[in-house]
Backbone as XML, in Angstrom:
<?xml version="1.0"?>
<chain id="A" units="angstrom">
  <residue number="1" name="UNK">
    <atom name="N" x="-4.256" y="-7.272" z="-0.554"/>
    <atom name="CA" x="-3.043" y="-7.087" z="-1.307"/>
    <atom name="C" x="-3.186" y="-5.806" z="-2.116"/>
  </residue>
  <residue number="2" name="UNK">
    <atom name="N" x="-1.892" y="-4.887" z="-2.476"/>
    <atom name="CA" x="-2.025" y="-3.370" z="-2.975"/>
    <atom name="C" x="-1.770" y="-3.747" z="-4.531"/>
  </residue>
  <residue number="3" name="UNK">
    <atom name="N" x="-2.749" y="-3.176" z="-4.983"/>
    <atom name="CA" x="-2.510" y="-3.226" z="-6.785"/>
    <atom name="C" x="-2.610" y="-1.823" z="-7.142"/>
  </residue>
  <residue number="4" name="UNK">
    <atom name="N" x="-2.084" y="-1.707" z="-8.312"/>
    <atom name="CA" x="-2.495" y="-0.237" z="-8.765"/>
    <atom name="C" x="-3.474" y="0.232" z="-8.708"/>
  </residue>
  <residue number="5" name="UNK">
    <atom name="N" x="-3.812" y="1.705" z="-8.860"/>
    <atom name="CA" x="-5.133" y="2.469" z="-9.053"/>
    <atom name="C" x="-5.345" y="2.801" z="-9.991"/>
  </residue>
  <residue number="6" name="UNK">
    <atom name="N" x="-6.820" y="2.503" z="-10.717"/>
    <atom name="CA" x="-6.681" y="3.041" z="-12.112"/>
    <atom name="C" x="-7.400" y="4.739" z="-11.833"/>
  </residue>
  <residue number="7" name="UNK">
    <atom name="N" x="-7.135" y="5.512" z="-12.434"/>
    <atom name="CA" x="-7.290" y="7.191" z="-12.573"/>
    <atom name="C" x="-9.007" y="7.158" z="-11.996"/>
  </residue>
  <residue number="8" name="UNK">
    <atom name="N" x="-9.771" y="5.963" z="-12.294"/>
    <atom name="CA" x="-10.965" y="6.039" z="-11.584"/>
    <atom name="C" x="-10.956" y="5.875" z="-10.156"/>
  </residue>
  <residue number="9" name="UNK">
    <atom name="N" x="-10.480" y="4.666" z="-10.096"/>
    <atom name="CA" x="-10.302" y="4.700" z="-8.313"/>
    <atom name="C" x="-9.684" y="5.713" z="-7.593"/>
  </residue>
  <residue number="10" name="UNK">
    <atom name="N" x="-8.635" y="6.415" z="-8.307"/>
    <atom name="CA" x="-7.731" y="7.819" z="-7.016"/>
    <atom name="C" x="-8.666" y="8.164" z="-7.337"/>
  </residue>
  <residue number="11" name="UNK">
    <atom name="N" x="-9.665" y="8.845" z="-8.029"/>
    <atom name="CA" x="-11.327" y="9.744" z="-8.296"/>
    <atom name="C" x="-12.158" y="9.417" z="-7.200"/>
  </residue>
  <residue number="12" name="UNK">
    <atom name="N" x="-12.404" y="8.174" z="-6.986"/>
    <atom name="CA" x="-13.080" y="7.217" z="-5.767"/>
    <atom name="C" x="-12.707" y="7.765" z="-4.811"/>
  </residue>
  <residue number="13" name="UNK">
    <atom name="N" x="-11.329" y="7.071" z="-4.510"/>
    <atom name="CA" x="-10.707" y="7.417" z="-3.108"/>
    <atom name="C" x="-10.568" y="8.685" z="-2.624"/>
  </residue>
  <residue number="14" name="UNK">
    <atom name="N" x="-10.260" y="9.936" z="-3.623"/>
    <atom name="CA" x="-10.072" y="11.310" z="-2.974"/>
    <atom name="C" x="-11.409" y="11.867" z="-2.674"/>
  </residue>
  <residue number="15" name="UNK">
    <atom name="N" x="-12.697" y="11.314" z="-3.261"/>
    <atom name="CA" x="-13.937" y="11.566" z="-3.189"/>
    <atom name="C" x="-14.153" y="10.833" z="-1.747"/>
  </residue>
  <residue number="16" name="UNK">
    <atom name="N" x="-13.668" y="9.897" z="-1.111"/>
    <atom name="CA" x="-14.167" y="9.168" z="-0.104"/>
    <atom name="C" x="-13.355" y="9.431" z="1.040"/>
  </residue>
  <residue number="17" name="UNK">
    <atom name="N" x="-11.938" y="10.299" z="0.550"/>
    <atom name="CA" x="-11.438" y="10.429" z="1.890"/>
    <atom name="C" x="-11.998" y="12.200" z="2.321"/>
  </residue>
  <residue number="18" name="UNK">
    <atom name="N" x="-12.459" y="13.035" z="0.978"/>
    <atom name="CA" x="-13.175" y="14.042" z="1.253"/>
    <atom name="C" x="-14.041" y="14.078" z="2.266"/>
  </residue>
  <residue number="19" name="UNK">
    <atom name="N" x="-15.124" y="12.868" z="1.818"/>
    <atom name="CA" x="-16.709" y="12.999" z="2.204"/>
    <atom name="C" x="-16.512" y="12.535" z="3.799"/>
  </residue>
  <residue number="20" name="UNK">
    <atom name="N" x="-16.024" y="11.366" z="3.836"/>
    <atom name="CA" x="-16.382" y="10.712" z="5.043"/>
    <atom name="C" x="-14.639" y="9.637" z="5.379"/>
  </residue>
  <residue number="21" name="UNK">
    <atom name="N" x="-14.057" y="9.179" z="5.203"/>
    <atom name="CA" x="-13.102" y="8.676" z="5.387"/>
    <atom name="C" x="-11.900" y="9.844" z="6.208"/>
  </residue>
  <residue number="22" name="UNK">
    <atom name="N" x="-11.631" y="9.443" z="7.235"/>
    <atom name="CA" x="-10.864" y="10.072" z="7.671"/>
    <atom name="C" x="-9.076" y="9.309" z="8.020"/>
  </residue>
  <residue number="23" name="UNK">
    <atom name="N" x="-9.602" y="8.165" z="8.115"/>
    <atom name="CA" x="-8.413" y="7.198" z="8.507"/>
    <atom name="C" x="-7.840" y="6.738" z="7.034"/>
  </residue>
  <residue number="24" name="UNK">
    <atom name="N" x="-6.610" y="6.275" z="7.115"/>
    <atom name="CA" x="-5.704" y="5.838" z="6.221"/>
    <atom name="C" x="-4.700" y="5.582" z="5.983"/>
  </residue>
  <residue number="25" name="UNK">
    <atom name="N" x="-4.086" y="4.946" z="5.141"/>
    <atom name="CA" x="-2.327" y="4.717" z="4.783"/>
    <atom name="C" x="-2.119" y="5.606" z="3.378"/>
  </residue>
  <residue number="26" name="UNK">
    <atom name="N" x="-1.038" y="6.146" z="3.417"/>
    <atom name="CA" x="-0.615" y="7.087" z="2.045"/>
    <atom name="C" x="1.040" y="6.594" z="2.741"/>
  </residue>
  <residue number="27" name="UNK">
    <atom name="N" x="1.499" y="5.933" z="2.120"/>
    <atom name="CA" x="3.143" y="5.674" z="2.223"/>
    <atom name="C" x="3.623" y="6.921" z="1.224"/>
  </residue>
  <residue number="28" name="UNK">
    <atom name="N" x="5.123" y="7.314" z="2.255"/>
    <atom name="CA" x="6.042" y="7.737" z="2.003"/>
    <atom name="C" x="7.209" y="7.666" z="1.884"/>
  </residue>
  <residue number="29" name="UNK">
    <atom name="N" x="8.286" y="8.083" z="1.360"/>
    <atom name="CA" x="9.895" y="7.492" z="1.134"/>
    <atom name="C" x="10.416" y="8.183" z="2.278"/>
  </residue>
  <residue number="30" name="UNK">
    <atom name="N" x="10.848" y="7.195" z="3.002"/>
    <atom name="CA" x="11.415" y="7.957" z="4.395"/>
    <atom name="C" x="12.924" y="8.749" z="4.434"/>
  </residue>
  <residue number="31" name="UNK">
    <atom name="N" x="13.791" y="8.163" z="2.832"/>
    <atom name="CA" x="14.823" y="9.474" z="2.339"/>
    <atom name="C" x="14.430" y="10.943" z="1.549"/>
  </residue>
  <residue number="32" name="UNK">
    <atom name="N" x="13.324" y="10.558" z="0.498"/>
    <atom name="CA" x="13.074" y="11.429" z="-0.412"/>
    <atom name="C" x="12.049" y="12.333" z="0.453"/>
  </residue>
  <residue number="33" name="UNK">
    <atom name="N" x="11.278" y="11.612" z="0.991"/>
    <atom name="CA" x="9.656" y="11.789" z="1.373"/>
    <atom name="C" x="8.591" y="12.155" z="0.034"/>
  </residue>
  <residue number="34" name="UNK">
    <atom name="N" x="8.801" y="11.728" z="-1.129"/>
    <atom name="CA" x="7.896" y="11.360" z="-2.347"/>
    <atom name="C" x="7.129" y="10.373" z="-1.726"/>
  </residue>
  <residue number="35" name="UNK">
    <atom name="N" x="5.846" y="10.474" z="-2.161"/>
    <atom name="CA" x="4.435" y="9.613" z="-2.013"/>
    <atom name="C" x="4.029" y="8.885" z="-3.360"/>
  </residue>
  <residue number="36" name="UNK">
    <atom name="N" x="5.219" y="8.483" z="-4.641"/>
    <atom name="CA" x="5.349" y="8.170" z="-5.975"/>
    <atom name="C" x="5.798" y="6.763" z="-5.462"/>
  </residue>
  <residue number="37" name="UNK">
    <atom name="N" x="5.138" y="5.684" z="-4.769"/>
    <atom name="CA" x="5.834" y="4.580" z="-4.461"/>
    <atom name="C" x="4.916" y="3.760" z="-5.481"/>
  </residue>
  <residue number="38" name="UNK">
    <atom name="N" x="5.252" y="2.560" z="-5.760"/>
    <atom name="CA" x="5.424" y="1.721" z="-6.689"/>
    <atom name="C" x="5.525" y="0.136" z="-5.806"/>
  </residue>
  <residue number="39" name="UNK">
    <atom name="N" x="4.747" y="-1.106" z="-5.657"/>
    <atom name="CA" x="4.577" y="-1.962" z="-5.374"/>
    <atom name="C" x="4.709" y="-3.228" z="-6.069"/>
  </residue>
  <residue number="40" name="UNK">
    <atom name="N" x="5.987" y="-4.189" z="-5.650"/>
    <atom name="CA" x="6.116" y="-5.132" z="-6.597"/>
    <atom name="C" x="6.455" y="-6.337" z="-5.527"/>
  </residue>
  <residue number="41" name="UNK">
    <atom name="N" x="6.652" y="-7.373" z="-6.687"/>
    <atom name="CA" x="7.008" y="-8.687" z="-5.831"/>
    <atom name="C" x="5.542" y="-8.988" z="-4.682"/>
  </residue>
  <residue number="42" name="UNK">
    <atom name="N" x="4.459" y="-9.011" z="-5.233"/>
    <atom name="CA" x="3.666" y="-9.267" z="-3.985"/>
    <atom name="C" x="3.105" y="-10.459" z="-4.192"/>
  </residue>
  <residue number="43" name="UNK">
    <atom name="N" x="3.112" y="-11.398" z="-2.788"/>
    <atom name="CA" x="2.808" y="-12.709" z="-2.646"/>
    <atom name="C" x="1.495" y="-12.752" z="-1.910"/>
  </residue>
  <residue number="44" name="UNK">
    <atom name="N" x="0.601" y="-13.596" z="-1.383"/>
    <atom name="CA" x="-0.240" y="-13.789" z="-0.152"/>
    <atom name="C" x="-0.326" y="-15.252" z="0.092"/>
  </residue>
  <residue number="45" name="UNK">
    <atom name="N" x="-0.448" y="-15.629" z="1.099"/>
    <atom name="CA" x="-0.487" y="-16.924" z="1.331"/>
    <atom name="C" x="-1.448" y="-16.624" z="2.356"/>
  </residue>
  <residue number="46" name="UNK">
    <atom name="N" x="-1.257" y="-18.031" z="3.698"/>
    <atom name="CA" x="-2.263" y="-18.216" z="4.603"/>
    <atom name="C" x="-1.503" y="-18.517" z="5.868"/>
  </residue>
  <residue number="47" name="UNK">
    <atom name="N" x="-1.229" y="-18.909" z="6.948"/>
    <atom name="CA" x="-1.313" y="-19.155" z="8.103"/>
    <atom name="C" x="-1.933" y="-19.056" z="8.870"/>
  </residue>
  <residue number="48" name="UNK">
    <atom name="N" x="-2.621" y="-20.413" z="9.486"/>
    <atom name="CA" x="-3.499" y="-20.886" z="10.372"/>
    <atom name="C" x="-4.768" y="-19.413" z="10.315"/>
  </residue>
  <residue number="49" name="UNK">
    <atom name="N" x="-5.059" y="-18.944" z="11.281"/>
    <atom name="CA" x="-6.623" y="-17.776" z="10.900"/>
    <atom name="C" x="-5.597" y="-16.599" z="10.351"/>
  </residue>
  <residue number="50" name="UNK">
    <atom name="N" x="-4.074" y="-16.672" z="9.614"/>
    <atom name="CA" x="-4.292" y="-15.175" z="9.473"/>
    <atom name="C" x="-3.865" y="-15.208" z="7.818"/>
  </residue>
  <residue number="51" name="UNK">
    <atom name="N" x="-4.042" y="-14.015" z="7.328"/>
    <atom name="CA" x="-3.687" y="-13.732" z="5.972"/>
    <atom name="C" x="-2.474" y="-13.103" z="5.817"/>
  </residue>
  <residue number="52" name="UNK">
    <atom name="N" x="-1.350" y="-13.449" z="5.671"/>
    <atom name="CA" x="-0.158" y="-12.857" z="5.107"/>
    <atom name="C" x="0.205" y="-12.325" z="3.585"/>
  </residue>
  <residue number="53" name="UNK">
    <atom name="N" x="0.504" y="-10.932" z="3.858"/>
    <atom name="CA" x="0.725" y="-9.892" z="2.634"/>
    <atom name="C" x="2.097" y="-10.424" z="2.550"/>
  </residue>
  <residue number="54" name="UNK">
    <atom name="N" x="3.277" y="-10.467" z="1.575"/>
    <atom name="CA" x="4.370" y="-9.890" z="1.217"/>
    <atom name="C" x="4.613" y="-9.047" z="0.095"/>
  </residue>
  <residue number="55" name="UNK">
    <atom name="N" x="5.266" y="-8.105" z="0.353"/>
    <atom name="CA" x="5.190" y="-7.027" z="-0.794"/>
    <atom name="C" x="6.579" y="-6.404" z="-1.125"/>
  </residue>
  <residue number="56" name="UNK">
    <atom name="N" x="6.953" y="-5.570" z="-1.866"/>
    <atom name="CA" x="8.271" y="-4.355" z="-1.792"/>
    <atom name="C" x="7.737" y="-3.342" z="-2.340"/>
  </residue>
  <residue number="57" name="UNK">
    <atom name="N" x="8.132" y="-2.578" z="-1.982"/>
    <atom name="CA" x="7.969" y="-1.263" z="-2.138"/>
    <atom name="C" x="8.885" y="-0.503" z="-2.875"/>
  </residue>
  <residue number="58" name="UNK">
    <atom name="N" x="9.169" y="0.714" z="-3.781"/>
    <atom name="CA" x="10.318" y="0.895" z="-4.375"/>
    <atom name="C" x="9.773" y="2.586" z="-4.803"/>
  </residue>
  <residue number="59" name="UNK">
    <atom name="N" x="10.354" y="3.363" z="-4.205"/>
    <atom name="CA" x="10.617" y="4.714" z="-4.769"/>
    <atom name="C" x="10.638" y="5.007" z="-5.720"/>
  </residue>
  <residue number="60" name="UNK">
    <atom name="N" x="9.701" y="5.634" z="-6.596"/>
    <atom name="CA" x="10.069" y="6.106" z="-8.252"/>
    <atom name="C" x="10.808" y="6.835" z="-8.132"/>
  </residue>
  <residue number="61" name="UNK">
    <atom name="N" x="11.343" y="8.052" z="-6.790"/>
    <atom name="CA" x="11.527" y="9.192" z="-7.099"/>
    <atom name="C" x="13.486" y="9.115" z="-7.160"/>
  </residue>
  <residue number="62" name="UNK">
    <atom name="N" x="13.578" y="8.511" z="-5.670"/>
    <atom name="CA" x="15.363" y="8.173" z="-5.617"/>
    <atom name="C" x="15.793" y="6.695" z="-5.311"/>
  </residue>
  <residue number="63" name="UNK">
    <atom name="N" x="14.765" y="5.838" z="-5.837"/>
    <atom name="CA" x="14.730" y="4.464" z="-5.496"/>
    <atom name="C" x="15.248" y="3.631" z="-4.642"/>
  </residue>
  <residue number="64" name="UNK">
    <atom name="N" x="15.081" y="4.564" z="-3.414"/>
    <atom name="CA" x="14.980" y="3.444" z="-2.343"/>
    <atom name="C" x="14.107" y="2.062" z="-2.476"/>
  </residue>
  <residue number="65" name="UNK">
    <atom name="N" x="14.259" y="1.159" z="-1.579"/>
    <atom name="CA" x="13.543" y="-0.055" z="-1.747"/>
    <atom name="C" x="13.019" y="-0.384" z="-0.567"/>
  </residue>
  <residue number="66" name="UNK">
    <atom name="N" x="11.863" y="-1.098" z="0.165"/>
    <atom name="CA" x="11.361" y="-1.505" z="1.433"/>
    <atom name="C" x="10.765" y="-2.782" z="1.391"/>
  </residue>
  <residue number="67" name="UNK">
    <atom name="N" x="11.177" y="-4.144" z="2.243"/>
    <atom name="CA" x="10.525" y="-5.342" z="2.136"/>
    <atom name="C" x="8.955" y="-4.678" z="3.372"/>
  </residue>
  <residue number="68" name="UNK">
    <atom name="N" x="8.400" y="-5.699" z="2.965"/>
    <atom name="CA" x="6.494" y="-5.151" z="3.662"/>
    <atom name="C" x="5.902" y="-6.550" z="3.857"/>
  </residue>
  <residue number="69" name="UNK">
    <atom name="N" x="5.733" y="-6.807" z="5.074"/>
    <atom name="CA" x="4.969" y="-8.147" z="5.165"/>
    <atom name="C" x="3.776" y="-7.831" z="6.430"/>
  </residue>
  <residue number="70" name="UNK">
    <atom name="N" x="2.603" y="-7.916" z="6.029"/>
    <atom name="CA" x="1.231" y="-7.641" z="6.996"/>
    <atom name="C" x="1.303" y="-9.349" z="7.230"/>
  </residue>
  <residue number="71" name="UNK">
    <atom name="N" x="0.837" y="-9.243" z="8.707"/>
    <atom name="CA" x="-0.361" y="-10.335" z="8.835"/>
    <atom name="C" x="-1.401" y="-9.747" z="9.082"/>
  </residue>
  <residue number="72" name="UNK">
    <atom name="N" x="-2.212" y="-10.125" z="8.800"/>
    <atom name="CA" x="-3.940" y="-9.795" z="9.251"/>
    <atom name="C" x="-4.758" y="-11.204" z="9.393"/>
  </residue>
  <residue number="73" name="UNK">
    <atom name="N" x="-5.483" y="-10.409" z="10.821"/>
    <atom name="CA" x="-6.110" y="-11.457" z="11.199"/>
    <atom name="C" x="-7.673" y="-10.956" z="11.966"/>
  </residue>
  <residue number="74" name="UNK">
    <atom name="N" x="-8.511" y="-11.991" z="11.955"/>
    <atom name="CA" x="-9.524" y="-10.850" z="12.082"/>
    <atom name="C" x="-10.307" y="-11.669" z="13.737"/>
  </residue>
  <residue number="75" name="UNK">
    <atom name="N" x="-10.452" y="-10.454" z="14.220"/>
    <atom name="CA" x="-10.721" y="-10.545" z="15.882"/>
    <atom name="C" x="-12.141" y="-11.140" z="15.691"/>
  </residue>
</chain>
């Protein structure tokens, strides 16, 4: 599930997608294209082997909005 980053972790993460991380998600606003998104309403539950995300998503910049639901399940 996506929670905020505190100013240490983006430190972490830009250090880790430097060094060695090459793969990733960086969401974007598919009107604005701002990368200032903002994550609310998030649930998780379970079904049978998988883990279900629900989330929204919401544009700081021209506030669009996006419903987001992962399953994950692990092979």
């Amino acid at each position: 599930m996506s929670k905020p980053l505190t100013f240490f972790d983006k430190l972490k993460l830009f250090r880790r997608y430097l060094k060695t991380q090459k793969d990733g998600v960086i969401i974007d606003c598919p009107f604005c294209k701002s990368t200032d998104i903002s994550f609310t309403n998030q649930n998780e539950g379970r079904k049978g082997n998988r883990n279900v995300y629900v989330s929204r998503y919401l544009c700081n910049n021209c506030h669009s909005a996006c419903e987001n639901q992962q399953d994950w399940v692990k092979f």
